[in-house]
C-alpha positions in Angstrom: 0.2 0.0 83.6 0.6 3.8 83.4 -0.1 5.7 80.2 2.4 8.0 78.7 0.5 10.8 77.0 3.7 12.3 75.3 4.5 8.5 73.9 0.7 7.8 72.2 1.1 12.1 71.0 4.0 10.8 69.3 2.8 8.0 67.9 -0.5 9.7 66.4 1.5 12.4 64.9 3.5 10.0 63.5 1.0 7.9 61.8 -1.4 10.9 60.7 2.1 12.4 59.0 2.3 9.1 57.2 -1.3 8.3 56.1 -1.8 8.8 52.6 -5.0 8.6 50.8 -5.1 8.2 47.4 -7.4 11.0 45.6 -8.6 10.8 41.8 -9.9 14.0 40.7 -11.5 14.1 37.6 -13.6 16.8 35.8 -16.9 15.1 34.7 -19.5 16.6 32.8 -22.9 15.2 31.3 -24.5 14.7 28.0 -27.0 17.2 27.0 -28.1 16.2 23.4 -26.7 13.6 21.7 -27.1 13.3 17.8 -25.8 11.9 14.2 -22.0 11.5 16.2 -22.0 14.6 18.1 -23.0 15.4 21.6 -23.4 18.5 23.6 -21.8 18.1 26.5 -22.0 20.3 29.8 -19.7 21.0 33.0 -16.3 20.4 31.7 -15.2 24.4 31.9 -11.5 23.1 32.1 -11.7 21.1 28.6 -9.0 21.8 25.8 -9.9 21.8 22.1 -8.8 18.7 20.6 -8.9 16.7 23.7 -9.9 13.1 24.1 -13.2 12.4 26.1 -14.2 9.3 27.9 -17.8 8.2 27.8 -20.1 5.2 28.9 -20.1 2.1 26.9 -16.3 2.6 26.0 -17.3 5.2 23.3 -14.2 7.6 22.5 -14.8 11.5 22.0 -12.6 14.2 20.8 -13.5 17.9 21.7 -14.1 20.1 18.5 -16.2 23.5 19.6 -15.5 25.1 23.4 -18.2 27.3 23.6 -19.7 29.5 26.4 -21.5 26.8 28.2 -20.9 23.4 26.5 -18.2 21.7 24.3 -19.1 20.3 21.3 -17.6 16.5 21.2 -17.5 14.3 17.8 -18.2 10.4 19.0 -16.0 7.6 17.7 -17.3 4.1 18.0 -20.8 2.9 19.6 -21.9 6.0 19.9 -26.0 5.2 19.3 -25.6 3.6 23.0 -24.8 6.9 24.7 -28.0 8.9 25.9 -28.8 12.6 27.2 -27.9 12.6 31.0 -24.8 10.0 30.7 -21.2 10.8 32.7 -18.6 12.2 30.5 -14.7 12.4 31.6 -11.9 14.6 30.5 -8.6 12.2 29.9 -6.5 15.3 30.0 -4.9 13.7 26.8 -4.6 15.4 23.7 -6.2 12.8 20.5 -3.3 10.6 19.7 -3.0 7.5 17.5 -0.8 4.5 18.2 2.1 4.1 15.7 5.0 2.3 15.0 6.3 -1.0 13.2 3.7 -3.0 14.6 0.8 -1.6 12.2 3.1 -2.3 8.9 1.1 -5.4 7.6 -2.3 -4.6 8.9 -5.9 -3.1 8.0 -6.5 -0.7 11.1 -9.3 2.0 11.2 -8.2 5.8 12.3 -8.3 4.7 16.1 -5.4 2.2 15.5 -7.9 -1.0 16.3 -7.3 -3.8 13.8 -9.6 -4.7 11.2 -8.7 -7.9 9.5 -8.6 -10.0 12.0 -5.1 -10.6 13.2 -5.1 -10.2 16.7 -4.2 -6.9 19.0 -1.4 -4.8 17.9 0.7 -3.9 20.9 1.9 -0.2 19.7 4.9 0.5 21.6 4.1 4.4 21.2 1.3 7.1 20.1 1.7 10.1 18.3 -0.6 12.8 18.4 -3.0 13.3 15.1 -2.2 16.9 14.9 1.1 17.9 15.2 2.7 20.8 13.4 4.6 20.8 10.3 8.4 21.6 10.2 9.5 24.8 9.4 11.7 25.9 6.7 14.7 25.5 8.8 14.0 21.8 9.6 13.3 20.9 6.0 15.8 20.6 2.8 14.7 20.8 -0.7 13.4 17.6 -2.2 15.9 15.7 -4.7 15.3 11.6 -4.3 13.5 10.7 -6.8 10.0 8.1 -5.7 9.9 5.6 -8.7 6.5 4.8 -9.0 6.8 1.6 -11.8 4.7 4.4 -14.0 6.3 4.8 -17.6 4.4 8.1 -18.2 5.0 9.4 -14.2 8.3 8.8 -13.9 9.5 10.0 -17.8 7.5 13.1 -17.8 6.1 14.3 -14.2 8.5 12.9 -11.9 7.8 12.6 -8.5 10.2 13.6 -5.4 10.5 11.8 -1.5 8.9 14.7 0.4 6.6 15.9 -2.5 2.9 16.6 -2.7 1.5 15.0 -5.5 -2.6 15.5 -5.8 -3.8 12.6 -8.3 -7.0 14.1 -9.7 -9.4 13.4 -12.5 -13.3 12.2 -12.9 -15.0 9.0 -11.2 -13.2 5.2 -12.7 -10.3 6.8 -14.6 -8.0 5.1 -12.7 -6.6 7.1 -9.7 -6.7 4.2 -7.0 -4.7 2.1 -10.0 -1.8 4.7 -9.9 -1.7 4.4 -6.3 -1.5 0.7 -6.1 1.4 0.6 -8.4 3.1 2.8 -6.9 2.9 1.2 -3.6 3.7 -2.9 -5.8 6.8 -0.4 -7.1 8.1 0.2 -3.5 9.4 -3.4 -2.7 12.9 -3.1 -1.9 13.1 0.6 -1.9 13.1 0.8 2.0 9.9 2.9 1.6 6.6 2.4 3.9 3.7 2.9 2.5 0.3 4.0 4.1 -3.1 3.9 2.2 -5.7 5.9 3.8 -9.1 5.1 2.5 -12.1 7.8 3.2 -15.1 6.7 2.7 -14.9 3.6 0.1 -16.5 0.8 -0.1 -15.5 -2.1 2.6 -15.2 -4.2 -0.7 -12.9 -2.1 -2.4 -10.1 -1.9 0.2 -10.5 -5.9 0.3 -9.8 -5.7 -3.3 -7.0 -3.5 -2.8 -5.6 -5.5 0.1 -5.5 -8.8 -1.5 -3.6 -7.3 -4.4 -1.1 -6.3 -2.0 -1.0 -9.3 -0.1 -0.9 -11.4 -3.4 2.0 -9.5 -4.5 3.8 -9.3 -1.0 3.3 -6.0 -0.7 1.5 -6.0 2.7 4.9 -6.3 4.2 5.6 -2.8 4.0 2.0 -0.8 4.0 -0.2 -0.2 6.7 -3.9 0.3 5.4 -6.2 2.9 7.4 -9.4 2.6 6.7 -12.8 4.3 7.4 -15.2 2.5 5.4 -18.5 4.4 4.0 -20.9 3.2 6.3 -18.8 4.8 9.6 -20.3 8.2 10.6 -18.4 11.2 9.6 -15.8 11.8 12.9 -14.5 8.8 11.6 -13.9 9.9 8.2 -12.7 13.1 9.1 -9.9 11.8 11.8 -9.0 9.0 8.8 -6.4 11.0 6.9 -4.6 12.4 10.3 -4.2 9.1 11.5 -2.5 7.8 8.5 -0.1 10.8 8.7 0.6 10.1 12.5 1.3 6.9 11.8 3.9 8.0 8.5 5.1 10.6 10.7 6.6 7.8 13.3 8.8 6.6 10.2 9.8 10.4 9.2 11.2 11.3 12.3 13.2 8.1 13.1 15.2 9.0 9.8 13.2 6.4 7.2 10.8 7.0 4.4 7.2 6.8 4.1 4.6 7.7 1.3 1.4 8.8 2.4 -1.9 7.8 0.1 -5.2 9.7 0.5 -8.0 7.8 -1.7 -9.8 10.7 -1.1 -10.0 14.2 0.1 -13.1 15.2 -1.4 -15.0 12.4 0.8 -13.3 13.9 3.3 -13.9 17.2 2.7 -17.9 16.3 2.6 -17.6 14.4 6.0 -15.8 17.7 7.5 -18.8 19.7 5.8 -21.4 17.3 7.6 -19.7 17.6 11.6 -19.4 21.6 11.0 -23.2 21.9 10.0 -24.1 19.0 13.0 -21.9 21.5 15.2 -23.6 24.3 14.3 -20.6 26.2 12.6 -21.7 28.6 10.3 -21.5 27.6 6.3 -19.9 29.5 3.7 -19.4 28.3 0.3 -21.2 25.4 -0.9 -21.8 24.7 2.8 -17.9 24.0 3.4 -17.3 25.8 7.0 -14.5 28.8 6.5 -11.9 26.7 7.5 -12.0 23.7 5.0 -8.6 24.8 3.2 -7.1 24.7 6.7 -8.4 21.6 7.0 -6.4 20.1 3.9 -3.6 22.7 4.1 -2.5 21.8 8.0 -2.6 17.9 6.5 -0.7 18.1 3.6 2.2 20.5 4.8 3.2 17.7 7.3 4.6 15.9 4.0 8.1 17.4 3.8 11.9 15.4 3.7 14.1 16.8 6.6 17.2 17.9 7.0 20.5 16.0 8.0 20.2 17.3 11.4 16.7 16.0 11.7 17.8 12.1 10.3 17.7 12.7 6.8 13.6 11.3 6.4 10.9 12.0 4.3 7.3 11.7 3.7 5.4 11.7 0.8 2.0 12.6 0.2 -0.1 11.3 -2.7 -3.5 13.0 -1.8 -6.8 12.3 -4.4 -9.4 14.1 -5.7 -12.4 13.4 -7.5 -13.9 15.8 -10.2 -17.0 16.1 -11.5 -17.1 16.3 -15.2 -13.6 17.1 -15.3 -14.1 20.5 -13.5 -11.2 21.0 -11.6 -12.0 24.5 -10.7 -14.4 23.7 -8.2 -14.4 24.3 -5.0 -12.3 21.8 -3.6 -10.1 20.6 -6.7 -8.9 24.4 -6.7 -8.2 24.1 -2.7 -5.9 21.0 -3.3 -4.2 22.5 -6.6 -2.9 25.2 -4.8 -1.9 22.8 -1.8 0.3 20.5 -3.7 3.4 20.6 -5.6 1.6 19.7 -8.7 -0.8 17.3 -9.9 -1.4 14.1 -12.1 -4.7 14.7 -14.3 -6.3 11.7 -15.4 -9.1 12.4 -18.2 -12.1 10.1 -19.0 -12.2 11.1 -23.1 -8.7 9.1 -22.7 -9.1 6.3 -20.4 -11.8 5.5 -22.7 -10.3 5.4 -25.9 -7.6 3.0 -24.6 -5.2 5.4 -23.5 -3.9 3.8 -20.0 -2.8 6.1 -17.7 -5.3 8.2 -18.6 -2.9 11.1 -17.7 -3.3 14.6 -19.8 -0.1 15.5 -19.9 -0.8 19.3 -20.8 -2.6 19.6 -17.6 -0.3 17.5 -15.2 2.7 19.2 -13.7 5.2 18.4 -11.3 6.5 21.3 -9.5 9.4 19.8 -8.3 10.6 18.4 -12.1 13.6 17.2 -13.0 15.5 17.7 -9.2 13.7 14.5 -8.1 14.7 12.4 -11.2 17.3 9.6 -12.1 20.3 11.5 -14.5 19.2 8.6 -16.9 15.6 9.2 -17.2 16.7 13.4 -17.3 18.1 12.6 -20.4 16.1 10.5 -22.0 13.0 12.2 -21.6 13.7 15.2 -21.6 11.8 16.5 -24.7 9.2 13.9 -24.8 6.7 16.3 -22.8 7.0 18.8 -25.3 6.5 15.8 -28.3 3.4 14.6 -26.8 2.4 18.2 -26.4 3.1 18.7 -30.1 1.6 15.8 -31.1 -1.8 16.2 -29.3 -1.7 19.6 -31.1 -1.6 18.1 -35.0 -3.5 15.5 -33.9 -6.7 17.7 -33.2 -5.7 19.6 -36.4 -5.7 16.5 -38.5 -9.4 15.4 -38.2 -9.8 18.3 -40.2 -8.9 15.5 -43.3 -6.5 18.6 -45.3 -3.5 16.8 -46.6 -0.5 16.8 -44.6 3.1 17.2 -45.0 5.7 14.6 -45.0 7.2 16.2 -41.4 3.7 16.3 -39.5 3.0 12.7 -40.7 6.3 11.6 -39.2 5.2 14.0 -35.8 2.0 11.9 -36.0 3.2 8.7 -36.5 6.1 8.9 -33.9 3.5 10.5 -31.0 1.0 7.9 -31.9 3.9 5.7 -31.2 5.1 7.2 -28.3 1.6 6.8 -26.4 1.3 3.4 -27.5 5.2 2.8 -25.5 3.6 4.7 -22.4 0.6 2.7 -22.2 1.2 0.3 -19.7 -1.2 -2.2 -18.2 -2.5 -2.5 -14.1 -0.1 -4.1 -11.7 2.5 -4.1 -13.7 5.1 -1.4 -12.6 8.1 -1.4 -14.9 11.9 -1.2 -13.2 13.5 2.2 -14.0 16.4 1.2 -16.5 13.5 -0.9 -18.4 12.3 2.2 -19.1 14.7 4.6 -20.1 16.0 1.9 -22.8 12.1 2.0 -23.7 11.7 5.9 -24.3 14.8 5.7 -25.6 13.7 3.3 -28.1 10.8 4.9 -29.1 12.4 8.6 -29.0 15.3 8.0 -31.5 13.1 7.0 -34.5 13.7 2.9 -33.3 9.4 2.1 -33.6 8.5 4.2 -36.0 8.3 1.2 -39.2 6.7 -1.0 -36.4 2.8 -0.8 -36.6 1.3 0.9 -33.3 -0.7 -1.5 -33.0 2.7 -4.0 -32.7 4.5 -0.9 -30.0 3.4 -3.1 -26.8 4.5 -6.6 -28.0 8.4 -5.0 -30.0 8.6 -3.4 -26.0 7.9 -6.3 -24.2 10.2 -8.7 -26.2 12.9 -5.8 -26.6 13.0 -6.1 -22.5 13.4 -10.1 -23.0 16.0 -9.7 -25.0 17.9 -7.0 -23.3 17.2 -9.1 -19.8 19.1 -11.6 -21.4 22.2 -9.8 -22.6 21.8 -7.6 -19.2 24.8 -5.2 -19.6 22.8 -1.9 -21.3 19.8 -2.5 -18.2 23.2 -3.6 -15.8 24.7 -0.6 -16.7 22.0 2.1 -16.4 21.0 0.0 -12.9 24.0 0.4 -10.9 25.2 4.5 -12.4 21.2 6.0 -12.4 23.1 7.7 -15.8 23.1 6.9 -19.2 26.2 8.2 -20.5 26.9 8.6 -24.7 28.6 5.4 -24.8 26.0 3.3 -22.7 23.9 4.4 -25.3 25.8 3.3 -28.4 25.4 0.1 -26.8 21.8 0.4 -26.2 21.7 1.5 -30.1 23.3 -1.7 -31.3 21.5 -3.8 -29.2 17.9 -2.1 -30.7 19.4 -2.5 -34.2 20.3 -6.4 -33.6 16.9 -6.7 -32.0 14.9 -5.0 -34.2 16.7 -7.4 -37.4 15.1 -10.5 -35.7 11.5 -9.0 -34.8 8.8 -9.8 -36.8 6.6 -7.6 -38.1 4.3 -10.1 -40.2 1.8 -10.8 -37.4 0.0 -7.7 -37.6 -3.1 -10.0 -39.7 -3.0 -12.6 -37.0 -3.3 -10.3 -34.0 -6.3 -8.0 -36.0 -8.0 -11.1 -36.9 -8.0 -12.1 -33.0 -9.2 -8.6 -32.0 -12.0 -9.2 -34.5 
């Protein structure tokens, strides 16, 4: 057989031109020092800031500080397993959550991993935790109004779809309460809802999630969760997470509201991975950048334009005082943030008034734009009343003899708080409220004993339930025009001729 050079040339040519061997090259780097959550990792000269990091024992990183000869990388998960001289690898990915409607129902920490139990969630898509806020351009000024069930919210500091709202006041005066309601007020108000907890007790956010579920509110919220006992990357990635994950529902044209329960735990976790880094402390120990830190978070809260689909997201970040300072450090940082803030004050929650909100200090910057006509006209001097009668009633402990005219201010504000007083878990439907400011504003309470101002409200909305054309009315317009409210007056009047008053012994005599 004789051998044809040319023909095996051909051949070799042919299969060296077609062999193809698969190459994986990855930058890998190794641990130097490894403490409290962060490493100090060495050999990846490539790495970006922000960038997720593969190490041994499936732990998760994220790159924080690119310095001269190491990168600084905060651990998430099992991260007491990982030792000095263990492989680290660059994912060339920037951190990024998984989002969508397959996290609405479930407990998930900031990684996206479910925590209660029911199985993997299959995310169809991730969205990165930082992302920048829209411009000007992109956004459109805020004029939906977000019921939140809250007599005294929604009458007197009204809050908007693509408003900041920081909820702020001492330790147990009732902050998480106001976000609870709100989110038990969202059922069939196409809204999702995600609660962010930061540092709180495991126990709590089973409390919180069990109100939900009981109340089948859990159909529309997604809780985010990094309990107290996680280490402090954690906590700090918690409240970015939850915003990714709002963000999804934002930019496909829905709504979302955004809860942060709270920022000053987070703040304090951000002040503990910039001292482990080795960032240099400024005030209080906070690194220079901590209003960036809250200001980069909460400017991603905006309602876009009809170009963009029309969506919003709302954020409803806390903070927690001490003493009721809230020119501190951080409290001032927020303030200045948001686009005004609920105060809630611990003389009042303990003397029974519930919301504890101070209504002098509490603003909504956004004010009457993001509120129902009917509500606009109903309460719109009630601020100043409640104002007024905080006023006199300092001035009246005095024990000097008043006039007829600051009795009646007295009597009618003393009034007026009992008819905003409202109890947990019970959000109130929006024309059940105007009818009961209404009520209370045009003289209707003020020969009913305050305390008989819960029980004449709650049996005024029986009756009015059951002749359904004032609450019908106000319902279907959102207005509450002159001769909707002649109706409303004559249905007070023939209320208020079959309510007793004569109980007022019985009810004392049970107190006692």
């Amino acid at each position: 057989m004789k051998l044809r050079p040319e023909e095996i040339t051909s051949i070799l040519k042919q299969r060296i031109e077609a062999y193809d061997v698969e190459t994986d090259l990855a930058e890998v780097g190794t641990v130097l020092a490894i403490g409290d959550g962060i490493a100090r990792v060495y050999g990846l000269e490539s790495c970006m800031a922000m960038e997720m990091v593969e190490l041994e024992h499936d732990v998760t990183g994220i790159a924080l500080n690119l310095e001269e000869d190491n990168v600084g990388v905060a651990l998430f998960g099992d991260w007491q397993k990982v030792s000095e001289g263990g492989r680290v690898k660059r994912s060339g990915r920037v951190m990024s959550v998984p989002v969508g409607e397959e996290l609405v129902g479930r407990i998930v920490n900031p990684l996206g991993e479910p925590l209660d139990g029911g199985g993997p969630i299959n995310a169809s898509e991730t969205r990165e935790l930082e992302f920048k806020a829209p411009g000007v351009v992109h956004r459109e000024p805020v004029s939906e109004p977000l019921q939140t069930g809250i007599k005294a919210i929604d009458a007197m500091i009204p809050i908007g779809r693509g408003q900041r709202e920081l909820v702020i006041g001492d330790r147990s005066t009732g902050k998480t309460a106001i976000l609870v309601d709100t989110i038990l007020n969202q059922k069939g108000q196409d809204m999702i809802c995600v609660y962010v907890a930061i540092g709180q007790k495991a126990s709590t956010v089973a409390q919180v999630y069990e109100r939900l579920k009981e109340a089948g509110a859990m159909e529309y919220t997604i809780i985010v969760t990094a309990s107290a006992s996680e280490a402090a990357p954690i906590k700090w990635m918690a409240p970015y997470a939850g915003t990714a994950m709002g963000e999804y529902f934002l930019y496909s044209g829905k709504h979302a509201v955004c809860m942060y329960d709270d920022l000053s735990k987070h703040a304090d976790a951000y002040r503990q991975m910039s001292l482990l880094l080795r960032r240099p402390p400024g005030r209080e120990a906070f690194p220079g950048d901590v209003f960036y830190l809250h200001s980069r978070l909460l400017e991603r809260a905006c309602k876009l334009n009809e170009k963009l689909g029309h969506g919003s997201l709302t954020a409803l970040p806390v903070i927690e005082t001490q003493a009721g300072d809230v020119s501190a450090y951080i409290p001032t940082n927020v303030i200045s943030i948001t686009d005004g803030q609920i105060f809630l004050e611990s003389d009042l929650f303990y003397s029974g008034v519930r919301p504890a909100i101070n209504v002098g200090i509490s603003v909504s910057r956004v004010g009457g734009n993001a509120q129902v006509k009917a509500m606009r006209k109903v309460a719109g001097r009630l601020r100043l009343d409640l104002a007024q009668y905080r006023e006199l009633e300092a001035f009246a402990q005095f024990g000097s003899e008043l006039d007829p005219q600051t009795q009646q201010t007295l009597a009618r504000g003393e009034r007026m708080v009992a008819t905003l007083n409202q109890p947990q878990y019970a959000p109130w439907p929006l024309e059940e409220q105007v009818v009961a400011m209404f009520a209370g504003i045009n003289g209707y309470l003020d020969d009913v004993p305050t305390a008989q101002v819960p029980r004449f409200q709650e049996e005024l909305r029986e009756f009015l339930r059951a002749e359904e054309t004032v609450y019908a009315g106000i319902r279907d317009s959102k207005d509450f025009p002159d001769e909707a409210q002649e109706t409303a007056r004559a249905q007070i009047e023939k209320f208020k001729g079959s309510f007793s008053v004569h109980e007022e012994s019985a009810v004392a005599g049970a107190a006692a």
